[in-house]
C-alpha positions in Angstrom: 152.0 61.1 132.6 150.5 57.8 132.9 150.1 58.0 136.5 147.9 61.1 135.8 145.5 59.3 133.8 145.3 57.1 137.1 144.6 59.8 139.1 142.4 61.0 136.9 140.1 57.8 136.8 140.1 57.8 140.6 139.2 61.0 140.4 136.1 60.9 138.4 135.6 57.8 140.1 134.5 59.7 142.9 132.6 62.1 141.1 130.5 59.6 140.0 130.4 57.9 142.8 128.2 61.4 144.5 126.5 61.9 141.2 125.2 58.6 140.3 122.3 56.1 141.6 123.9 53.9 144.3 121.2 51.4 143.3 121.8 51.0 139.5 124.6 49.5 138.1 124.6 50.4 134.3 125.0 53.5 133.5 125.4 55.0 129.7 128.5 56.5 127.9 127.8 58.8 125.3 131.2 60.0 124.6 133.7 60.1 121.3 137.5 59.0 121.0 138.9 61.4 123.7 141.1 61.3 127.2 137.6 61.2 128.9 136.2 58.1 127.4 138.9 56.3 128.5 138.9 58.2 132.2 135.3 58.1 132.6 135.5 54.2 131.7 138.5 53.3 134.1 136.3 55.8 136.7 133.0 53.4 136.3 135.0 50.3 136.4 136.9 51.8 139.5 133.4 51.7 141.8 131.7 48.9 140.3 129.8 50.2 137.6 128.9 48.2 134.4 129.7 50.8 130.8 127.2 50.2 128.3 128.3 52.1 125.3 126.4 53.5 123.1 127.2 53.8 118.9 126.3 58.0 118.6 126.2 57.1 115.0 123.5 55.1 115.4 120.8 57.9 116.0 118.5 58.9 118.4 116.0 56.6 118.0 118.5 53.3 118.0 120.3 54.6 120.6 116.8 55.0 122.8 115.8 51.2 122.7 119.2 50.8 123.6 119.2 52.5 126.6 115.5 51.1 127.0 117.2 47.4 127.0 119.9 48.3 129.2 118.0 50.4 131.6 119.9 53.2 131.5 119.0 56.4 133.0 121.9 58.4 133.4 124.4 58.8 130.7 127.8 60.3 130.7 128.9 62.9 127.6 129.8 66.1 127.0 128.0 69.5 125.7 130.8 70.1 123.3 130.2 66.2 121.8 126.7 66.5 121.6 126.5 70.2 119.8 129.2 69.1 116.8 127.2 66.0 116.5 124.2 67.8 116.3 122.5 64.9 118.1 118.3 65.7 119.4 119.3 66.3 123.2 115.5 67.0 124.3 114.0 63.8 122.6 116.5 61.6 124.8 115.8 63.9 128.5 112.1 63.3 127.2 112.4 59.7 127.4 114.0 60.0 130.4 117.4 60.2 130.3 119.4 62.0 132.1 123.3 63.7 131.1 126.2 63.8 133.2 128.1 66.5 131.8 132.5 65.5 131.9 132.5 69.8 131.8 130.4 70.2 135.0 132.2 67.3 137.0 135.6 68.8 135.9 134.6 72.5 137.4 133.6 70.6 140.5 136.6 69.2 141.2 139.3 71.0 143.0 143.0 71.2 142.6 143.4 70.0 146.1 141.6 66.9 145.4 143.7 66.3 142.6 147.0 66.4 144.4 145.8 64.5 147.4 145.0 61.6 144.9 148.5 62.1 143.1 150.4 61.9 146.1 148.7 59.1 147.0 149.3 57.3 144.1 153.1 58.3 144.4 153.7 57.2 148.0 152.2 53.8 146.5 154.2 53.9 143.7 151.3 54.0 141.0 149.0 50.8 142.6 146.0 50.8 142.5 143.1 48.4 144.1 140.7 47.3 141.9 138.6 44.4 143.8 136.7 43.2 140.9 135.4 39.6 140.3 136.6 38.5 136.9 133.2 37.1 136.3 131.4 40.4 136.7 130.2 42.2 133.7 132.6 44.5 132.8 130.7 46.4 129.3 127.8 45.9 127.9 128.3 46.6 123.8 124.9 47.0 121.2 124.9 45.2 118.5 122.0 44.8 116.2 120.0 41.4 116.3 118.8 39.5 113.1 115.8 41.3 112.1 117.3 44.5 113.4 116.6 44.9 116.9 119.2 46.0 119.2 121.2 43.1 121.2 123.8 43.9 124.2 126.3 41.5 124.7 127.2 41.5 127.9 131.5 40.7 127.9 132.8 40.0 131.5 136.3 41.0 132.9 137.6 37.4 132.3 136.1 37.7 128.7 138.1 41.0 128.0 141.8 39.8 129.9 141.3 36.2 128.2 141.4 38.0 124.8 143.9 40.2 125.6 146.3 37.5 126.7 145.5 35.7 123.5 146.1 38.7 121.8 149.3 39.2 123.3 150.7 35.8 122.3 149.7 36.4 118.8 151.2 40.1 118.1 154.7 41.1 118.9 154.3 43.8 120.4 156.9 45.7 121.5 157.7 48.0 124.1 158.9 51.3 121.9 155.4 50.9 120.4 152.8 53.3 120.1 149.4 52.2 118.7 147.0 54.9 116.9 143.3 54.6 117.4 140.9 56.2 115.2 138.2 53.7 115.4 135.2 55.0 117.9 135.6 53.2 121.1 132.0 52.3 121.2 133.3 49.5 118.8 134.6 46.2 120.4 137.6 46.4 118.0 138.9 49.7 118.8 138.0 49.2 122.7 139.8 45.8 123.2 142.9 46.2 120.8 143.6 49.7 120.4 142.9 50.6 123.9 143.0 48.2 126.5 145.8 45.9 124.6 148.5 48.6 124.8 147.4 49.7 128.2 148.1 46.8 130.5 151.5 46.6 128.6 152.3 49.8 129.4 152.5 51.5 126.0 151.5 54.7 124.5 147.6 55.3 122.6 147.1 58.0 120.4 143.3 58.4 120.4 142.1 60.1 117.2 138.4 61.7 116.9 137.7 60.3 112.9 139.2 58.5 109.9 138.4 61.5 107.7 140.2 63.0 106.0 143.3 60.4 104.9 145.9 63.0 104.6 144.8 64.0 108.7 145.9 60.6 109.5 149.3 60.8 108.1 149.6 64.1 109.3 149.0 62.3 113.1 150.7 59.3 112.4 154.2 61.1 112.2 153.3 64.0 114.6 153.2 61.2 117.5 155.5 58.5 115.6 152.6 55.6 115.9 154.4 52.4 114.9 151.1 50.1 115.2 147.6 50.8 113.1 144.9 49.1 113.9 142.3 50.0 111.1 139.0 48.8 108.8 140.0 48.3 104.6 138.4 51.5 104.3 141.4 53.2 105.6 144.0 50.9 104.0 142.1 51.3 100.9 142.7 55.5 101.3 146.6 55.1 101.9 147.4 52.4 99.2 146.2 55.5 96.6 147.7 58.5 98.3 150.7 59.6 97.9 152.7 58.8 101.1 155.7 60.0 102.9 158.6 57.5 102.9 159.4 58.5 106.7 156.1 56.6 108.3 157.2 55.0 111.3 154.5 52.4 111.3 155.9 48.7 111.1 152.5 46.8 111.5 149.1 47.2 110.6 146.0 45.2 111.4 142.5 44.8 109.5 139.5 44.2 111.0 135.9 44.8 111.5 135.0 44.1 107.7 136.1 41.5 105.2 139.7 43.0 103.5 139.6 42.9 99.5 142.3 41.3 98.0 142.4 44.3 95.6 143.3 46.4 98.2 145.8 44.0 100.1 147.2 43.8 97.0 147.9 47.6 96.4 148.7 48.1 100.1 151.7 45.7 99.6 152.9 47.2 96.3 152.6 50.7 97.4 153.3 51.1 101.2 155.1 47.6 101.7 154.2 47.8 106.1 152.9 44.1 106.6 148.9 44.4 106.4 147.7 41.7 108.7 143.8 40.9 108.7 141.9 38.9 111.4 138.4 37.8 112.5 136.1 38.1 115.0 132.9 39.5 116.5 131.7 41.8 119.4 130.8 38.5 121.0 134.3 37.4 121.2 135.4 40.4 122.7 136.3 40.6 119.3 139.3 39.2 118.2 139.0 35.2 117.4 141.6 34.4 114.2 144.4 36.4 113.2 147.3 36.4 110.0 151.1 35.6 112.1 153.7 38.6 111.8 156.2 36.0 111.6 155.1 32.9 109.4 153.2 32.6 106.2 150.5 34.9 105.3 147.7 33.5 102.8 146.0 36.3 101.1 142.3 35.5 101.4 142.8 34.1 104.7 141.9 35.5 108.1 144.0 33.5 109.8 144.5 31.3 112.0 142.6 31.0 115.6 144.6 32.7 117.8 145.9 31.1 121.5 143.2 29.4 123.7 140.8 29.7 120.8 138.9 26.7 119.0 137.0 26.7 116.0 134.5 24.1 114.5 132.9 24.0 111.4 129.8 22.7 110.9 127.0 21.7 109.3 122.9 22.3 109.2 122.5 18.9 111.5 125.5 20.3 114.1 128.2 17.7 112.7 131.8 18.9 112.6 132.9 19.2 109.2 136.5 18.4 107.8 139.0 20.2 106.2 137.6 22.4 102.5 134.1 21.9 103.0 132.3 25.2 104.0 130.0 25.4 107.0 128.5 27.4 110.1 131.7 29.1 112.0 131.3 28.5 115.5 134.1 29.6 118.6 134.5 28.5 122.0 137.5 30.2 124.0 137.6 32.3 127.3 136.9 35.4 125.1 133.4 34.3 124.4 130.8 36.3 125.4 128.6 36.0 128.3 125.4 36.6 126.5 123.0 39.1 125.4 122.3 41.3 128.3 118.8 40.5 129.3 117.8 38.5 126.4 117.6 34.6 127.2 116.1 33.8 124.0 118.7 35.5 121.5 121.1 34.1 123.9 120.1 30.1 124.0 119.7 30.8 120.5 123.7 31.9 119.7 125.0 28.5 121.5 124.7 25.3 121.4 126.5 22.2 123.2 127.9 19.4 121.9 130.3 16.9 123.4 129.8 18.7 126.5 131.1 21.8 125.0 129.8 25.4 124.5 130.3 27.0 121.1 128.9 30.3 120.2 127.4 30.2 116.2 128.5 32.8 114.5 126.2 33.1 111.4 128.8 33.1 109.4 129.5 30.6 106.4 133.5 29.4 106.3 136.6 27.1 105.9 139.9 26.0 107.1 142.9 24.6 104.5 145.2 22.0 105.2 147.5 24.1 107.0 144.7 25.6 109.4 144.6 29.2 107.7 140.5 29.9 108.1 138.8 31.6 105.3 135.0 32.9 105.7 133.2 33.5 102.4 129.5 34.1 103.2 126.9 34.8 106.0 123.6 32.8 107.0 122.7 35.5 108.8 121.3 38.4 106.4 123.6 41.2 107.2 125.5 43.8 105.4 128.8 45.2 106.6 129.2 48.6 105.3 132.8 50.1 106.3 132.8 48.2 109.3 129.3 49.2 110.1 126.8 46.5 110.3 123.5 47.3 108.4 120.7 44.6 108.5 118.6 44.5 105.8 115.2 43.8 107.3 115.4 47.1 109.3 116.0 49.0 106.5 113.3 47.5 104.8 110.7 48.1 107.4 112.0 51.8 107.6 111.3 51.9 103.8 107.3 50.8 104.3 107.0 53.9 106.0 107.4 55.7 102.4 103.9 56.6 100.8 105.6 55.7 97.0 106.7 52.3 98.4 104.9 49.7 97.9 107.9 46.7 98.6 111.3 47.0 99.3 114.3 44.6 99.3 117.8 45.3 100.7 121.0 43.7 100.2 124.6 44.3 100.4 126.3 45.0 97.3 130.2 45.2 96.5 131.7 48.6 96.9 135.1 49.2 96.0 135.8 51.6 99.0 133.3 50.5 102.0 133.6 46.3 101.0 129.8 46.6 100.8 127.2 49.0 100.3 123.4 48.6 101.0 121.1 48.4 97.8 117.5 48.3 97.6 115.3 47.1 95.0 112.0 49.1 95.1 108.3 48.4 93.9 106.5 51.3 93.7 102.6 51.5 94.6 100.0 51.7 91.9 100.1 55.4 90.7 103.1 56.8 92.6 104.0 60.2 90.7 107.4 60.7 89.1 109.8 59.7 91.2 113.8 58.8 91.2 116.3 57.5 92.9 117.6 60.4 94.3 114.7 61.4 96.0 114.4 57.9 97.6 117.7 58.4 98.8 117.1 61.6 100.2 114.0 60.3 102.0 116.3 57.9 103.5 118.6 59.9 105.0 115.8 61.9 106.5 114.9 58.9 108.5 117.3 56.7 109.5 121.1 56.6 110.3 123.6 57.5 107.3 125.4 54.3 107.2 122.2 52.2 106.8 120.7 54.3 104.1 120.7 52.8 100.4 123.4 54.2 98.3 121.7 52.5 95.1 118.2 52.2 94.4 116.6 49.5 91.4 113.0 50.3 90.6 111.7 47.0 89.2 108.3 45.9 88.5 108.2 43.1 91.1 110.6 40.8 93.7 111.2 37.4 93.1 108.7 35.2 95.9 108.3 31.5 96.8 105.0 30.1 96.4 104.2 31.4 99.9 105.0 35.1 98.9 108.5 35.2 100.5 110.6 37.5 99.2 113.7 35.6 97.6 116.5 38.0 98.5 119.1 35.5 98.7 118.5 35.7 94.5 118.9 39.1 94.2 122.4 38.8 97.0 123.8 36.0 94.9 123.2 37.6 91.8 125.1 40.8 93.3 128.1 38.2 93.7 127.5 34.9 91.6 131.3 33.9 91.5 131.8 34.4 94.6 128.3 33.2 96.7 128.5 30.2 98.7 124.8 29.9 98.5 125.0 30.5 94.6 122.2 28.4 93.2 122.8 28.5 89.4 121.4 30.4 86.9 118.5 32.4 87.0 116.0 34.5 84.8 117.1 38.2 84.8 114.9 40.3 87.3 112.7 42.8 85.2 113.4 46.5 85.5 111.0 49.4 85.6 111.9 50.9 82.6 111.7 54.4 83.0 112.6 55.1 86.7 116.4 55.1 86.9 118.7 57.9 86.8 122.6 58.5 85.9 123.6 59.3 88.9 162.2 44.0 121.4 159.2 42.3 122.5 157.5 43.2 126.0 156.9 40.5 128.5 153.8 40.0 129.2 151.6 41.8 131.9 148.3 40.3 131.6 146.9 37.7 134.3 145.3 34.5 134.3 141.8 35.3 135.7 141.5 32.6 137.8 138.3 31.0 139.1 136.8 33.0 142.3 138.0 31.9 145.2 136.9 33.7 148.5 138.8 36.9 149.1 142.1 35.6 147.7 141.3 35.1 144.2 141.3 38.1 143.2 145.2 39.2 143.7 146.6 39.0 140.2 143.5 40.2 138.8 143.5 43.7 141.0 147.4 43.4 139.9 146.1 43.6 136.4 144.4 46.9 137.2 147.1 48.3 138.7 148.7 49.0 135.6 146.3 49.2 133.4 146.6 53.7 133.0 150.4 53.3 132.6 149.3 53.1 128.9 147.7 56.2 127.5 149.7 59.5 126.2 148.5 61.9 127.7 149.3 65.1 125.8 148.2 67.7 128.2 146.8 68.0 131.8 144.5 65.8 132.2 141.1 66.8 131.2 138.1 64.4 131.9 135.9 66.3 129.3 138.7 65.2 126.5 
């Protein structure tokens, strides 16, 4: 089975190989958790070409200046994709892009061609050359920029096998295991660890195409026997109040992508008792940076500790190293940090700084380590909300607001929400004279024009926004009011904001396969790395013949 998927990948490899520019090296994937995604990945990688991803959920619009900053013209999907996610086809071949269909390629290719690359993978007993610099750019992922504007970051091979090793040293995985995916594969976390990870140890994925509903998760989970779940609090949220089945064959799950309540590790332990194991990290570090041990102590509250190869500083507004308890600026330096933002020199000088002679990437992100290591982050300098593991930033939003003839200001922050960690509320001025209006129909606005994860789930009408003496809106006030007990930025007590009275309505463990990528040495450098490659399609379950549209 696994040697299908190879032959697959080589097969589509060629494909695009006739299909697409010779002369451009990014090209697009538009595609959702299916065999083709991975296929069509393994495929670009196989002749040299650089992935950029792109997040469908993000809508049309986003996902245009994306392609815009990549420069990508040609973009890999499928018809059937694109019609159930209903996305606006014609806008995107208007701007220039153009779709390579997984359903035409498949029809092209012959039967023939398919066994001639099977037997060739069987006479070499499942090896496969892949003679890749580990300092090439292996995927460009978006993620959105301070003030809203799409970033790429650009992760190289050696990025992506230094965090898998350090991955490997830090889960036991075994090799009975089975991991379940139903995170999109557009997101670092389900690309790296749910895919990738079990692949180049040989194990099995089972690739679902959404988290919704719960009860169809535990209906896959025991269908394909999936002892490892890798999974947002969202999720573990869902199963620590349903009703569960005492015959789940899951032994370990991990949290990621968004801060996990201790309300819900809580309930998770007292009602399905499978270790819950959180960690850190960022798209940037390809992602995984800090992780809770299987076997050792686990602190609730903690993320962790940095995981192998890893180091972590914190520090201060002047770039001096705190000590142990006092809170500071998070910043990483490891193998698994990013190359940069793709394109973007600025945003890129800006994310590191040197010190000592080394390189550390800065986070954005407030936190601090105990005695015993265990890291704990507890705010953000950067003004970001993270909705289900979907980052939302504010000043986007805000400007998408402006565009509403009722609105005369608009302020967005993250709020806590008991099911998605944090949810994005606005507080709203409205222009002299607006008509009767509600917060239901500022909602509904928003959804008409932007993507549904960014759009304000709870709307305050108030007369006007706290400002500095220059006019800035103070929105840390209104964040730190959200979350007084709890804000590292807190900054005491303050006068209660005044509300617009009448506007608001009710409403056995594996060795390990993974290379060190060593520096590039001529021609021989590259051995264990293409060794790395080789095995790297033993890993998926393929549950029928394989199908490059998924």
């Amino acid at each position: 089975r696994h040697r299908m998927v190879m032959v697959g990948a080589e097969v589509l490899g060629g494909q695009f190989r006739r299909l697409l520019d010779g002369e451009r090296e990014r090209v697009g994937v538009l595609l959702p958790n299916v065999n083709g995604t991975v296929v069509s990945l393994l495929g670009l990688w196989r002749i040299g070409k650089i992935p950029a991803v792109l997040n469908y959920s993000s809508g049309v619009p986003l996902m245009l200046t994306c392609s815009e900053l990549a420069g990508l013209r040609e973009v890999i999907t499928s018809r059937v994709f694109l019609a159930k996610a209903k996305l606006d086809v014609k806008s995107m071949e208007a701007a220039g892009i153009e779709f390579i269909y997984l359903e035409d390629i498949r029809k092209q290719i012959s039967g023939l061609a398919k066994l001639g690359v099977f037997l060739k993978h069987r006479l070499a007993l499942g090896r496969a050359r892949f003679n890749i610099p580990a300092d090439r750019t292996a995927v460009i992922l978006f993620t959105s920029g301070s003030e809203g504007e799409p970033k790429g970051v650009e992760l190289s091979h050696r990025n992506i096998l230094a965090n898998l090793r350090q991955l490997f040293s830090t889960v036991d995985v075994m090799d009975t295991d089975s991991l379940f995916n139903c995170l999109p594969m557009f997101h670092s976390f389900s690309m790296t660890v749910c895919v990738l990870l079990p692949m180049t140890q040989g194990l099995s994925v089972v690739a679902v195409k959404s988290l919704h509903p719960p009860k169809n998760i535990i209906g896959e989970l025991l269908r394909h026997q999936a002892t490892v779940l890798p999974a947002i609090p969202q999720l573990y949220r869902a199963l620590a109040n349903s009703q569960l089945p005492p015959n789940l064959p899951l032994r370990v799950c991990c949290s990621g992508a968004a801060p996990l309540p201790l309300e819900v590790l809580k309930a998770f332990n007292e009602n399905v008792g499978i270790p819950l194991l959180e960690g850190y990290g960022l798209s940037e570090t390809s992602p995984v940076a800090c992780f809770n041990p299987l076997h050792g102590e686990k602190k609730p509250g903690s993320v962790g500790l940095p995981i192998k190869g890893v180091e972590f500083q914190i520090w201060n507004d002047a770039g001096e190293v705190l000590p142990t308890g006092e809170q500071g600026e998070i910043c990483i330096k490891g193998h698994n940090v990013m190359m940069g933002y793709w394109n973007n020199p600025e945003a890129t000088e800006a994310a590191f700084t040197t010190i000592d002679g080394k390189r550390f990437l800065r986070t954005g992100d407030i936190g601090h380590f105990d005695r015993d290591g265990y890291f704990y982050m507890t705010d953000r300098v950067k003004r970001m909300i993270n909705a289900s593991g979907y980052k939302v930033w504010p000043a986007e939003v805000e400007a998408l607001m402006h565009h509403h003839p009722d609105i005369a200001e608009a302020c967005v922050i993250g709020a806590p929400d008991p099911r998605r960690g944090e949810t994005v509320k606005a507080y709203v001025v409205l222009r002299t004279g607006a008509g009767e209006i509600g917060e239901d129909a500022i909602i509904s606005w928003c959804h008409d024009h932007m993507a549904a994860y960014k759009c304000p789930r709870q709307i305050v009408f108030v007369d006007n926004l706290p400002k500095t003496g220059s006019g800035k809106v103070q929105w840390r006030d209104l964040a730190d009011a959200e979350r007084p007990q709890n804000s590292y930025h807190a900054r005491g007590n303050r006068p209660p904001l005044q509300r617009h009275p009448h506007r608001h309505q009710q409403g056995r463990p594996v060795r390990p396969r993974i290379p060190e990528a060593q520096p590039q040495q001529q021609d021989a450098g590259h051995g264990r790395y293409r060794r790395a490659g080789r095995r790297a399609l033993r890993a998926v379950r393929v549950r029928r013949h394989p199908d490059v549209s998924g």
